[in-house]
N, C-alpha and C positions, 0 to 999 in steps of 0.2 A: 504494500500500500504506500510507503514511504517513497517505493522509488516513481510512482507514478506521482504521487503529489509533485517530486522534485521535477519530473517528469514537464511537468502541464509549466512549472513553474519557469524553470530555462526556455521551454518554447515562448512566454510570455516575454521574458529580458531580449531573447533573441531577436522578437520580432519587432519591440521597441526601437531597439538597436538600429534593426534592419532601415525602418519608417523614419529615421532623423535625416535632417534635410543637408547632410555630407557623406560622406566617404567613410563606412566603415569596415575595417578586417577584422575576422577572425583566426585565431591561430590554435593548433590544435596536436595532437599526438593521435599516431593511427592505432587501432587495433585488426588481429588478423582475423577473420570469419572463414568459415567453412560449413557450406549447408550439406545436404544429407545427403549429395551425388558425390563429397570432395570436391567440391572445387573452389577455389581461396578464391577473396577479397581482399579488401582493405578499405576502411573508411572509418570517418570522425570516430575519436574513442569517447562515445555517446552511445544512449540507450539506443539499438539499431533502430525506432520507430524516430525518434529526436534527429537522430544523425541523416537519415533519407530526409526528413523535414526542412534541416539545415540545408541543405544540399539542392532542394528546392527551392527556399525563397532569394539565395543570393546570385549574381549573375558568374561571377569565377569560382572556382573551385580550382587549388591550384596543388599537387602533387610536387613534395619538393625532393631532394637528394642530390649527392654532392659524387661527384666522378673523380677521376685521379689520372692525370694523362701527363707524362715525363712525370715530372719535381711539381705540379700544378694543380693545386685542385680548384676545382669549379663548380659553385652552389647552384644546382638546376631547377627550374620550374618546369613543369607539362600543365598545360591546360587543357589537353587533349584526351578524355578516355582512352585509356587503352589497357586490354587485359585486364586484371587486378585491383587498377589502380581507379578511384575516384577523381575524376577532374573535370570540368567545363570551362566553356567561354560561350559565354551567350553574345558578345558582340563580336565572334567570331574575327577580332584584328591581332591578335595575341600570337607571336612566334609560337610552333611546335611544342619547341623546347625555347624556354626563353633563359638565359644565363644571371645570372643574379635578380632572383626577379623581389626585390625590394618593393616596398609598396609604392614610392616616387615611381618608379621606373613602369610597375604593370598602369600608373595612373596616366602617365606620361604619353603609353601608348596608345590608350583607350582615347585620351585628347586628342589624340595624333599631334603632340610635338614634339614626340619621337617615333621613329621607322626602323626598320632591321637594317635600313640599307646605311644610315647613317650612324647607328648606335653603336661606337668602338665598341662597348662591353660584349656586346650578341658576335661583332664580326673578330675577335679573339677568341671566341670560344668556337667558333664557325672553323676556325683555321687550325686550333690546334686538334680539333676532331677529325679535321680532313688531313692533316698531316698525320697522325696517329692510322688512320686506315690507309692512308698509303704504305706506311713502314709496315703498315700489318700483311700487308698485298705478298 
């Protein structure tokens, strides 16, 4: 009973939250699922009816993880479903994979005064990925 009170209670903050007239993030830790065929998830570490809710009313959803290529590491975002992973981009402008994607940076692009074509950060991480699968060739 406790956990549905808290339940009804976070969906109420959340969607406060959501309805203010700026820019709000949320940030989160994942947990792993597995329904009754085996086959993994991963999404908001929230009650699973909470976490699909969240996941509805915001327009990004952004899957992050950090790769390691040479001496370099590089903090990634996906806002793309894929597999496993929970992700969206309902304004559909958002790189693939975007490379440090900081809240400035995904706000930046959503403004469009930022582009992938011009964004050092995206086009460094563009290059050493492409240099990495070449060496890998």
């Amino acid at each position: 009973e406790d956990y549905g009170i808290c339940t009804e209670q976070m969906r109420d903050l959340i969607r406060m939250y959501r309805d203010l007239p700026c820019h709000v993030g949320f940030a989160g830790l994942e947990v792993r699922d597995e329904d009754d065929d085996g086959a993994v998830t991963y999404r908001p570490n929230l009650t699973p009816k909470l976490a699909s809710d969240l996941i509805g009313y915001v327009d990004l959803v952004c899957h992050t993880t950090d790769i390691r290529i040479g001496g370099e590491t590089f903090y990634l975002g996906s806002f793309r479903r894929g597999g496993k992973f929970q992700a969206k981009d309902r304004f559909g402008i958002l790189p693939e994979t975007l490379a440090t994607p900081s809240f400035d940076r995904v706000i930046a692009y959503i403004n469009g005064t930022l582009t992938e074509k011009e964004d050092d950060v995206q086009q460094e991480w563009l290059d050493a990925r492409s240099a990495a699968r070449k060496k890998a060739e």
